[in-house]
C-alpha positions as CSV (number, residue, x, y, z in Angstrom):
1,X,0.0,0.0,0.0
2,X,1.0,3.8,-0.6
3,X,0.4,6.7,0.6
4,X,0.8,10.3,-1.0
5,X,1.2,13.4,0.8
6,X,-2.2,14.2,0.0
7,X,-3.3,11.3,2.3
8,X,-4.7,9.5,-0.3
9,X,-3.9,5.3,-0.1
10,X,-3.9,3.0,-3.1
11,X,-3.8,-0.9,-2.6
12,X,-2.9,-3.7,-4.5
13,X,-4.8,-7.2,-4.5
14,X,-3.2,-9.5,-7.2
15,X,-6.4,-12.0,-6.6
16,X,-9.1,-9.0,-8.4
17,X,-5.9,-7.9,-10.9
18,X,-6.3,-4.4,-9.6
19,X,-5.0,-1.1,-7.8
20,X,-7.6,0.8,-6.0
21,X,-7.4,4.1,-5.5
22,X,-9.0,5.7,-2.3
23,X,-12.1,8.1,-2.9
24,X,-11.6,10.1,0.6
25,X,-8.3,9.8,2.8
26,X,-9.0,7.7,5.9
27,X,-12.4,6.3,4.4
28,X,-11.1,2.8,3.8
29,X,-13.4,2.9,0.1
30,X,-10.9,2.5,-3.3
31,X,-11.8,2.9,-7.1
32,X,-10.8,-0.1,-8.7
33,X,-9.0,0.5,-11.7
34,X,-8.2,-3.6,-13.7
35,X,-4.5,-4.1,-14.7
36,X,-3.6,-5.8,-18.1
37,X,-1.4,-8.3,-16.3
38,X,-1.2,-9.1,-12.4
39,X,2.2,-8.0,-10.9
40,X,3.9,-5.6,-9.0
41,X,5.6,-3.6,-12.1
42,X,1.7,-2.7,-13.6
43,X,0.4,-2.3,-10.4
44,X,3.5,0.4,-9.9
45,X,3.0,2.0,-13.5
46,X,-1.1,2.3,-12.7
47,X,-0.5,3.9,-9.0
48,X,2.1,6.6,-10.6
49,X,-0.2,7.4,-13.8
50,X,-3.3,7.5,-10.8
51,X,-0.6,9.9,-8.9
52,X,0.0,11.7,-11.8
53,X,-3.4,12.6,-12.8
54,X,-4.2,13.8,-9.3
55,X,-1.2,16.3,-9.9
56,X,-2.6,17.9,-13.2
């Protein structure tokens, strides 16, 4: 799991193939966004492109 300095988590589960992205820091709810393949380097590239967009 990460967090940004906004507060915001994201979380990995290999078993759904996704990264979830949390809707409100400290909620515990995520936006599940499906990865092509399911392994640590997509689930790295989704959380920075999530990151990223938060930032534009």
């Amino acid at each position: 799991m990460a967090v940004t300095e906004s507060g915001i988590r994201y979380r990995f589960e290999r078993y759904r193939c996704a990264v979830g992205q949390e809707t409100i820091p400290g909620s515990g709810n995520y936006n599940w966004h499906v990865l092509a393949k399911s392994d640590i380097p997509h689930a790295k590239r989704r959380v920075f492109e999530l990151i990223n967009e938060d930032e534009f």
